[in-house]
KOLZALO-255965 format. One line per 4 residues: their letters; for each residue x negated, y negated, z negated of C-alpha. Coordinates in nm, 3 decimals, decimal comma. Layout:
BEGIN
a	X Y Z | ...
% end
This chain:
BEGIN
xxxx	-7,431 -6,224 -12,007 | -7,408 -6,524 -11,805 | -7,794 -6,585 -11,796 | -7,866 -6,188 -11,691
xxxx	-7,626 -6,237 -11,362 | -7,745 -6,561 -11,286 | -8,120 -6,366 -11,344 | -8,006 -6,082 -11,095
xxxx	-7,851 -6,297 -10,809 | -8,197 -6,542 -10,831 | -8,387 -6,196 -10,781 | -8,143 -6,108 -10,486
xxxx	-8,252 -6,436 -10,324 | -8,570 -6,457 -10,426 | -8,760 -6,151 -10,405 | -9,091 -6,116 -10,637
xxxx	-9,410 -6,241 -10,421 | -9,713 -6,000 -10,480 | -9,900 -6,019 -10,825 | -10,248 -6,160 -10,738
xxxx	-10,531 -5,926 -10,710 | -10,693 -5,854 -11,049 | -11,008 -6,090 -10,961 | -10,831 -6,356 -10,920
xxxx	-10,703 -6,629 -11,134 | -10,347 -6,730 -11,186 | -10,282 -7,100 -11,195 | -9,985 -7,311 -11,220
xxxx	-9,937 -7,607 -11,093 | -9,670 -7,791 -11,282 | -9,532 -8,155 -11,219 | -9,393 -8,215 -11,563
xxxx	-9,163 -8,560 -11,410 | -9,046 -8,366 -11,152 | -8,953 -8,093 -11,324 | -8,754 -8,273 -11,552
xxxx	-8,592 -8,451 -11,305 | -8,552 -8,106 -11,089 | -8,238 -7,974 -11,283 | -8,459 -7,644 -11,352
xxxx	-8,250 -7,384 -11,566 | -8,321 -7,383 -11,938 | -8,627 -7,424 -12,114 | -8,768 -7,410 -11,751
xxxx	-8,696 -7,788 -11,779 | -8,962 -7,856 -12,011 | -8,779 -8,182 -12,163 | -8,842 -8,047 -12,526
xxxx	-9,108 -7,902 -12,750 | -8,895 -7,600 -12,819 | -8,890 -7,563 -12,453 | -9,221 -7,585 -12,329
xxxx	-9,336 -7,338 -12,644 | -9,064 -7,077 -12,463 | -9,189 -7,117 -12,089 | -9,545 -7,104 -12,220
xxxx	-9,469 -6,733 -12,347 | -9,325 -6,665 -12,036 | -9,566 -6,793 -11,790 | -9,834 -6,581 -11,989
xxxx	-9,631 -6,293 -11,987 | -9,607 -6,364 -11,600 | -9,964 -6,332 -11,567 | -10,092 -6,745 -11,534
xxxx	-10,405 -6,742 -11,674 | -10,475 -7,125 -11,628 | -10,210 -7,429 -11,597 | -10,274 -7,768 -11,436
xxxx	-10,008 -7,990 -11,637 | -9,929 -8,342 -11,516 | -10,005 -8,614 -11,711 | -9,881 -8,920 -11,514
xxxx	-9,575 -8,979 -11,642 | -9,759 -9,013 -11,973 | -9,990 -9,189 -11,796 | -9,735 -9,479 -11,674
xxxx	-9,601 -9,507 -12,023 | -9,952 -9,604 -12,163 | -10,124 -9,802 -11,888 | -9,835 -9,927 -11,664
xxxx	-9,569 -10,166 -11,607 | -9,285 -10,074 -11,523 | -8,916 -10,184 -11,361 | -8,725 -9,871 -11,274
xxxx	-8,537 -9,941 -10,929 | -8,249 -9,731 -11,010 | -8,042 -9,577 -11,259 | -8,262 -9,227 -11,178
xxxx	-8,572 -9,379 -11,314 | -8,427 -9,546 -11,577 | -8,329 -9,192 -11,709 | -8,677 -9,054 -11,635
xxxx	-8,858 -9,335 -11,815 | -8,633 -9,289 -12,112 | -8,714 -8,901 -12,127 | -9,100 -8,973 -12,090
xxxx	-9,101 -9,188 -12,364 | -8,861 -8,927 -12,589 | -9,125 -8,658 -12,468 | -9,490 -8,841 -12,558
xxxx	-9,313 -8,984 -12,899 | -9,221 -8,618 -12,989 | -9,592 -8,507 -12,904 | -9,450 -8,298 -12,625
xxxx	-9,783 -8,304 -12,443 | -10,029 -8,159 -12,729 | -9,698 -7,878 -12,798 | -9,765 -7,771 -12,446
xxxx	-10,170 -7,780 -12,442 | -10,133 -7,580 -12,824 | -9,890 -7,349 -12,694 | -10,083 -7,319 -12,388
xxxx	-10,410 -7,253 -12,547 | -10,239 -7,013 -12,812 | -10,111 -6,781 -12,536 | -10,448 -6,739 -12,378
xxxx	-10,389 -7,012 -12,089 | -10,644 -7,269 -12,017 | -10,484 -7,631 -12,013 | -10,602 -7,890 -11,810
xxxx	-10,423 -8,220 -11,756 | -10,351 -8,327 -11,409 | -10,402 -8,689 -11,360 | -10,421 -8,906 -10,999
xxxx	-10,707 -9,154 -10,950 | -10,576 -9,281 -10,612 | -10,197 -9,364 -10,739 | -10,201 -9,715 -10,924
xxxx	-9,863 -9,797 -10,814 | -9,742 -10,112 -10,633 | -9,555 -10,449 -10,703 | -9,128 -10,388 -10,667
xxxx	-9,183 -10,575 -10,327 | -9,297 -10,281 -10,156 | -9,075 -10,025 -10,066 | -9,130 -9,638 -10,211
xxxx	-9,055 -9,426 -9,896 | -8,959 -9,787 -9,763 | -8,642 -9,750 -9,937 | -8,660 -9,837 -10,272
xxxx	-8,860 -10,111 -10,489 | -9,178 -9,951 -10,624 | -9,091 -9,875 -11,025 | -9,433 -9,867 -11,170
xxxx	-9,784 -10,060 -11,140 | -10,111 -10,044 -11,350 | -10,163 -10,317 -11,517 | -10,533 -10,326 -11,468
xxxx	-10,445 -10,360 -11,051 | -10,154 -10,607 -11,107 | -10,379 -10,824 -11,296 | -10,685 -10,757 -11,071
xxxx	-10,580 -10,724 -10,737 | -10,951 -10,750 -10,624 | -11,007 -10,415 -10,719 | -10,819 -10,211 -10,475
xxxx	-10,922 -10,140 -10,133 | -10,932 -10,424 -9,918 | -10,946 -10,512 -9,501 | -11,210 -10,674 -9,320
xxxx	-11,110 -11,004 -9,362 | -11,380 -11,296 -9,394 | -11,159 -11,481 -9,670 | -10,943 -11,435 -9,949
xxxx	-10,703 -11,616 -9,749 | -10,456 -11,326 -9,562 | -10,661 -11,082 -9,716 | -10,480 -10,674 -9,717
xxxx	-10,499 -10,500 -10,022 | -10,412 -10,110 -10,017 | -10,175 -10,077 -10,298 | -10,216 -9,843 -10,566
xxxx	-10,557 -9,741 -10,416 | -10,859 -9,880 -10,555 | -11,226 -9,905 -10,432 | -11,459 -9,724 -10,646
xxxx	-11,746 -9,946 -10,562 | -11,653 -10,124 -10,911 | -11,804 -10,053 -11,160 | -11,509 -10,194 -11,365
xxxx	-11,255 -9,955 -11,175 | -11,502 -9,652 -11,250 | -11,501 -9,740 -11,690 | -11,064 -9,820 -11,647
xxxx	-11,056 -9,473 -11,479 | -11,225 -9,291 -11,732 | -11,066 -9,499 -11,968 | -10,693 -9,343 -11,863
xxxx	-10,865 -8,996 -11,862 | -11,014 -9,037 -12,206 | -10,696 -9,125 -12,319 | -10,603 -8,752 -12,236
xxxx	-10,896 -8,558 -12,291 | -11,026 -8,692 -12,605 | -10,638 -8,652 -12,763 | -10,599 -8,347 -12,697
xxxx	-10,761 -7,994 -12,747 | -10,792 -7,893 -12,313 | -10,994 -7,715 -12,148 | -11,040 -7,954 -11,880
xxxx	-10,891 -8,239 -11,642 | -10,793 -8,187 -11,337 | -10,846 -8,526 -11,068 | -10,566 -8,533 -10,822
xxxx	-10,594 -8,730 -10,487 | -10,287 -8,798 -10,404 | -10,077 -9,132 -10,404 | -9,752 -9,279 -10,407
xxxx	-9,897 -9,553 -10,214 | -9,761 -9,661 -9,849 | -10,025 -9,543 -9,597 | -10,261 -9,792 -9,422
xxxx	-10,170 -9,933 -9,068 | -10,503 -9,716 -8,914 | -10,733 -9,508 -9,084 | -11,035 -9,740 -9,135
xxxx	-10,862 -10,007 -9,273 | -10,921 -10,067 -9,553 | -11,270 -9,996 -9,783 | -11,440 -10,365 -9,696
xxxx	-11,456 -10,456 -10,080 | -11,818 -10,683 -10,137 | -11,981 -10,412 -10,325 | -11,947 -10,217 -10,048
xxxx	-12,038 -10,481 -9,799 | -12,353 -10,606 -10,004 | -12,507 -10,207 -10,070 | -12,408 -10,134 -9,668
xxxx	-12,633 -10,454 -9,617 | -12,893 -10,399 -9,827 | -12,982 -10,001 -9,669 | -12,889 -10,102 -9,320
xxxx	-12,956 -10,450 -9,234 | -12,561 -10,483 -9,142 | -12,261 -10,791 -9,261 | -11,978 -10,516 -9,190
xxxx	-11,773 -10,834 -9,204 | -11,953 -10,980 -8,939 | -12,132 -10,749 -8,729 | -12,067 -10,391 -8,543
xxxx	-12,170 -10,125 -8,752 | -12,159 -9,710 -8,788 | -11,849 -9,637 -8,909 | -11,952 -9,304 -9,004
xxxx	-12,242 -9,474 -9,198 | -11,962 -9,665 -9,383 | -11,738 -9,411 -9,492 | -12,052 -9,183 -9,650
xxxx	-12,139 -9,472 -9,883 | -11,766 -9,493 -10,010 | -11,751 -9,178 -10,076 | -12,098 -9,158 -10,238
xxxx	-11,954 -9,445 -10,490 | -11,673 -9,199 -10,573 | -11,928 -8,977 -10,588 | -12,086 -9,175 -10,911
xxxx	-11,770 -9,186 -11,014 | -11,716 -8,838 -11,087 | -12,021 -8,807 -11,215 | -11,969 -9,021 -11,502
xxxx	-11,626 -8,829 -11,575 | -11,814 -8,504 -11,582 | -12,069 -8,645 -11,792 | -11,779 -8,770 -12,049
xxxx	-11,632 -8,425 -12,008 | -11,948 -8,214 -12,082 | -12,032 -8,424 -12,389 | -11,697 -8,261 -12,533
xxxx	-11,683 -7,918 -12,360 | -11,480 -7,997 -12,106 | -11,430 -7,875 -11,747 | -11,374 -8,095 -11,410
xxxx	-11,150 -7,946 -11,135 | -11,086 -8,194 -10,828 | -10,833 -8,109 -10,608 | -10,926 -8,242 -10,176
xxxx	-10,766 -8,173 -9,862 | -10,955 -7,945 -9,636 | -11,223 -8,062 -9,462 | -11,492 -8,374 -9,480
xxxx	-11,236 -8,716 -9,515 | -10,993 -8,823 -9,778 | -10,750 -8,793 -9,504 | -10,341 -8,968 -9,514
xxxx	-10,276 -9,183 -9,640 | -10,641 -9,347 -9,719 | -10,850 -9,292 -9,476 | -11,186 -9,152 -9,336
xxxx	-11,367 -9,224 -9,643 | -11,606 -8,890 -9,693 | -11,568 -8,654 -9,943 | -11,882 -8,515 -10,072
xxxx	-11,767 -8,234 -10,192 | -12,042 -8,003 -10,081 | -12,280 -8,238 -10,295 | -12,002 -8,183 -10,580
xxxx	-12,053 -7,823 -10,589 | -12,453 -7,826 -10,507 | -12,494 -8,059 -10,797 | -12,236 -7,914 -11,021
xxxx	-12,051 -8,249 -11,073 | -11,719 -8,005 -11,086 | -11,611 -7,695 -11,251 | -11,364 -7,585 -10,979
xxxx	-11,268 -7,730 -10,655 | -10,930 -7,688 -10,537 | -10,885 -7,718 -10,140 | -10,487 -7,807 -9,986
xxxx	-10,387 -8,013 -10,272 | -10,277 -8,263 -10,044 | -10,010 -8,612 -10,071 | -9,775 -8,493 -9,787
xxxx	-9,766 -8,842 -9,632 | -9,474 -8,706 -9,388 | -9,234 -8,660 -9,677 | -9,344 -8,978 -9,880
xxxx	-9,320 -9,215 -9,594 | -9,162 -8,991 -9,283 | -9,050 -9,277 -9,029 | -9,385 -9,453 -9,047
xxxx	-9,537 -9,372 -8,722 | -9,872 -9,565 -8,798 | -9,913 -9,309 -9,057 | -10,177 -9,100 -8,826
xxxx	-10,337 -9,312 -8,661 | -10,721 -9,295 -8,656 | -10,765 -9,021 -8,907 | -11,072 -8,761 -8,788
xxxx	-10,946 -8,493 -9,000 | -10,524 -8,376 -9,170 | -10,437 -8,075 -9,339 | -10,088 -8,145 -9,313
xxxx	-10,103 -8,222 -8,928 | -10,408 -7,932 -8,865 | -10,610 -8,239 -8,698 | -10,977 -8,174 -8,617
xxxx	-11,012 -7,862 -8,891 | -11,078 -7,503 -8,839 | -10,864 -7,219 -8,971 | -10,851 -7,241 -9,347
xxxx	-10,950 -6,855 -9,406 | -11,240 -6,929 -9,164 | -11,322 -7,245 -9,363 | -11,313 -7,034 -9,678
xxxx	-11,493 -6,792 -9,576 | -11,790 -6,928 -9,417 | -11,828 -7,252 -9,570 | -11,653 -7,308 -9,861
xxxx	-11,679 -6,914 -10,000 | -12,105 -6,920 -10,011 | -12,127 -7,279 -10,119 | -11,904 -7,301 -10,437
xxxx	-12,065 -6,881 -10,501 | -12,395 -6,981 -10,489 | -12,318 -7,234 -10,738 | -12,143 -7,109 -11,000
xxxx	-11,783 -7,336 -10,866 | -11,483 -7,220 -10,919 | -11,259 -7,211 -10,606 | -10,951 -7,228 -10,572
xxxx	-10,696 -7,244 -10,305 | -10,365 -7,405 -10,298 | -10,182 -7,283 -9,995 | -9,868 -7,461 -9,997
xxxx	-9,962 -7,739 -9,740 | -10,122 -7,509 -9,444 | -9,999 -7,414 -9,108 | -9,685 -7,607 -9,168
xxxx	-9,438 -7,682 -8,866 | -9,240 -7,984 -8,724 | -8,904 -8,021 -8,605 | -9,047 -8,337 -8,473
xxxx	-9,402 -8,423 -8,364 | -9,408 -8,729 -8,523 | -9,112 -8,782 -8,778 | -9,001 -8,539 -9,081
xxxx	-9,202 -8,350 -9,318 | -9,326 -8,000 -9,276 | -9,188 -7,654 -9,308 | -9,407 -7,353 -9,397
xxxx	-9,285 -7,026 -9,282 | -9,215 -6,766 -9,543 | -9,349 -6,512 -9,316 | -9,672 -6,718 -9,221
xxxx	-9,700 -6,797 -9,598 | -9,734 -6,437 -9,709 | -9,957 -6,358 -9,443 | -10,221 -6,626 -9,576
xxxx	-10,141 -6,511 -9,922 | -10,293 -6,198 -9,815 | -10,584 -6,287 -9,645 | -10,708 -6,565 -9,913
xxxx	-10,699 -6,236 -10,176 | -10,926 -6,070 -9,921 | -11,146 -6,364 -9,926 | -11,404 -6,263 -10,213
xxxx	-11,501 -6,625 -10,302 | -11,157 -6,702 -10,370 | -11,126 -6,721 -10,786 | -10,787 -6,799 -10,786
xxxx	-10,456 -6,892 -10,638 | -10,239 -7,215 -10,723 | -9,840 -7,187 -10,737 | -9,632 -7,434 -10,765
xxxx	-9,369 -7,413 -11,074 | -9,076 -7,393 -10,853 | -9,185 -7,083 -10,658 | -9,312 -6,947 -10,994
xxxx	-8,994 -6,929 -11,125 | -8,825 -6,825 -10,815 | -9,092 -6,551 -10,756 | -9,002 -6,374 -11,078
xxxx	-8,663 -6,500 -11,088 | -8,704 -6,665 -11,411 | -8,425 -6,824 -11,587 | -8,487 -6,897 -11,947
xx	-8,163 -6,840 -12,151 | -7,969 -7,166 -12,290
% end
């Protein structure tokens, strides 16, 4: 009784958003150490295996055809060091290591791929974490760091400086240059993706990390240095160069990076889904580094591409006013980028159709507004959100739509019973 009336006033508030069009796939989006963190009702919360089996026959019979399922928690357990900062992530440690023990991860990917849904594991690549000296949201001692970056600092991005001596490193955010940070990537996805029966991984870039003090500061590692000098003639250390030069060959080593993943993936029947901000840079809180995707989906290096999936770097680190500065393209602050449905449409669309790429679109992070031009996150209005809803399912190219699991279960007022 007390779960129907809680059911009908969630509907009240929440009113159903339109099924997607029939062509289109469904796919969810879901954070599992948020959401156990969230307070979600029920087996929403996902903190058992008895759970997740429950809200997998729901989200099927809700019409999600394919679910990107977060892995990082997992992740941190396996490959990290941690020191929670507060009683908070004590708990949440505690629960991811009660979840992976009780092989909650391969009953949601069985129960996933039982139901008809295709599982792929979300996992960051950009988001190694920081030493408990720097500040999360400048507030509170960072609780995790790889152990591969806190015993090889080298490896992340690095400034221009001459010297070792007063060198910046960009925490949590390594340079892909390395061949050694390329076989420890795949080494955290193969962790996933040979365990477990999935249909594919799913690259997130996104970070934790604290943004960089200007856009282009950091990406000066000597791999990159030595191949700039060896094509162009250029110390980058040294000498002016073209920036725009620069940031291609980054992104071409990230490039080779993906590459190898998708080769590792193929060899087991595996799909690659990458999820970029809109337009042609990495954008906050890295940089201008290029991202190549148009040679992703001419080549076929990924499966699907999905465009917004964006770090929010007003929410993670709102009173940094740096945190803009020198970036040629943001999705979250609509800097230097064209409407998305025109991006879609004309450039995007053809592209990843020609190809055989999935695309889809993830339209949380557009069009959002400010209360203050500088400080805050972002608002999207609900209005303005349907709206875009309705033009991306005109957009033929589109395959599919990405919810998040919060407005999934508000949209069909979902409250799993006790």
């Amino acid at each position: 009784m007390r779960t129907r009336l809680i059911a009908a006033i969630a509907a009240l508030l929440f009113p159903p958003i339109a099924t997607h069009a029939s062509d289109k796939q469904n796919v969810m989006i879901v954070s599992w150490g948020d959401v156990i963190m969230s307070g979600a009702p029920g087996a929403a919360r996902l903190d058992t295996p008895e759970k997740v089996r429950e809200s997998v026959r729901s989200w099927k019979s809700q019409g999600i055809d394919q679910v990107l399922f977060r892995g990082d928690n997992f992740r941190v357990l396996l490959f990290h060091e941690t020191a929670p900062a507060n009683e908070e992530h004590r708990k949440g440690l505690e629960k991811t290591r009660a979840a992976w023990e009780s092989d909650l991860m391969e009953t949601a990917v069985n129960a996933m791929r039982e139901a008809g849904i295709r599982p792929y594991v979300w996992l960051t690549v950009l988001d190694e974490g920081c030493p408990p000296d720097i500040l999360y949201a400048d507030s509170v001692p960072f609780a995790w760091q790889s152990r591969f970056t806190r015993q090889n600092p080298q490896f992340l991005a690095c400034d221009r400086s001459l010297t070792p001596n007063g060198r910046k490193y960009h925490w949590g955010v390594m340079e892909y240059a390395y061949p050694e940070v390329r076989q420890y990537m795949l080494e955290v996805i193969r962790a996933f993706s040979d365990r477990f029966d999935l249909d594919g991984v799913f690259l997130s870039l996104r970070t934790h990390s604290p943004p960089p003090g200007h856009a282009d500061q950091f990406g000066f590692n000597e791999p990159v240095v030595r191949e700039y000098k060896r094509r162009y003639g250029r110390d980058i250390l040294r000498e002016p160069f073209d920036l725009e030069k620069w940031r291609n060959l980054r992104g071409e080593f990230f490039t080779t990076f993906l590459r190898e993943v998708r080769d590792h993936l193929k060899s087991r029947g595996q799909k690659l889904a990458v999820g970029v901000q809109q337009g042609e840079y990495l954008g906050p809180p890295f940089g201008n580094m290029r991202i190549q995707w148009r040679r992703w989906v001419a080549d076929k290096v990924v499966d699907q591409l999905v465009v917004g999936h964006i770090t929010g770097a007003r929410a993670r680190y709102p009173l940094r006013t740096q945190r803009t500065m020198g970036y040629l393209q943001s999705q979250e602050d609509n800097l230097g980028l064209p409407p998305i449905e025109e991006a879609l449409s004309k450039d995007y669309g053809p592209l990843c159709a020609r190809h055989g790429v999935d695309l889809l679109v993830f339209p949380r992070h557009f069009y959002l507004s400010f209360l203050h031009p500088t400080y805050g996150r972002g608002r999207q209005n609900p209005e303005l959100r349907a709206r875009l809803l309705e033009r991306l399912e005109a957009i033929p190219e589109v395959t599919g739509i990405v919810i998040g699991y919060g407005r999934f279960l508000r949209s069909h007022a979902a409250v799993p019973a006790e």
